[in-house]
C-alpha positions in Angstrom: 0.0 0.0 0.0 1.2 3.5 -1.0 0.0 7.1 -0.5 -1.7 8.7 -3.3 -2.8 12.5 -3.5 -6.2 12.8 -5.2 -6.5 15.8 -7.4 -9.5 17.8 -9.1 -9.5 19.3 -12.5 -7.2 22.8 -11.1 -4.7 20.0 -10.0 -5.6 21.0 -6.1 -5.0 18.0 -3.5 -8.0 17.4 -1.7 -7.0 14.4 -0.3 -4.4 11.9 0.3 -5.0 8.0 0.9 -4.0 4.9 1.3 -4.5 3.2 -1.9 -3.0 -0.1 -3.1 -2.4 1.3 -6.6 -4.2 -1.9 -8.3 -8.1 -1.8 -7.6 -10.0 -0.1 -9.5 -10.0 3.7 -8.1 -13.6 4.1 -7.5 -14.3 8.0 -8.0 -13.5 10.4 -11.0 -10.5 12.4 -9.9 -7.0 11.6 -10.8 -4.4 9.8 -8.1 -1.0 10.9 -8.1 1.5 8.3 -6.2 3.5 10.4 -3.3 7.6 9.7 -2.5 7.8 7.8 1.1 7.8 10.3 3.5 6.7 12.5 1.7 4.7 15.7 3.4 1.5 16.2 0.5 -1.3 17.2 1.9 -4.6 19.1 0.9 -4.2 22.7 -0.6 -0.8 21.6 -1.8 -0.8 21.8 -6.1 0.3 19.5 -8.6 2.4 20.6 -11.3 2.3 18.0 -14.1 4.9 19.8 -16.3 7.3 19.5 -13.8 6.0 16.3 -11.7 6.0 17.7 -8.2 3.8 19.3 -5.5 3.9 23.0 -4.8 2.9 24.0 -1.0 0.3 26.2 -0.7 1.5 29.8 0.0 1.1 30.3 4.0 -1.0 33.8 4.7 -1.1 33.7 8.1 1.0 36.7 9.8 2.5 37.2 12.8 4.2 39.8 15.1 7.7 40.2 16.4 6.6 38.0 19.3 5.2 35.2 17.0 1.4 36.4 18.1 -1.2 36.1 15.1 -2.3 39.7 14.1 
């Protein structure tokens, strides 16, 4: 068993499962197998010109202290 990311149409993650790569995948978006260890998760995108994952851009900001303004 391997992980897989599933991806919509934009090439969004919006999951990642446990998949044994042989039965039939039973819903309509596409599966991408993910390196061991490797740290996919949802939000993340999939470039298919260059075959990798891009994180998702972090928006949260903080203050000199490290407090959430």
């Amino acid at each position: 068993m391997e992980n897989y990311a599933v991806i919509n149409q934009d090439n969004l993650v919006i999951n990642v499962v446990i998949w044994d790569g042989v039965t039939d995948w039973p819903v309509e978006q596409d599966v991408i197998k993910l390196p061991t260890g490797s740290l996919v998760g949802q939000g993340f995108t999939y470039d298919p010109d260059i075959d990798e994952f891009i994180a998702p851009i972090d928006t949260t900001q903080t203050d000199i202290e490290g407090d959430l303004i």
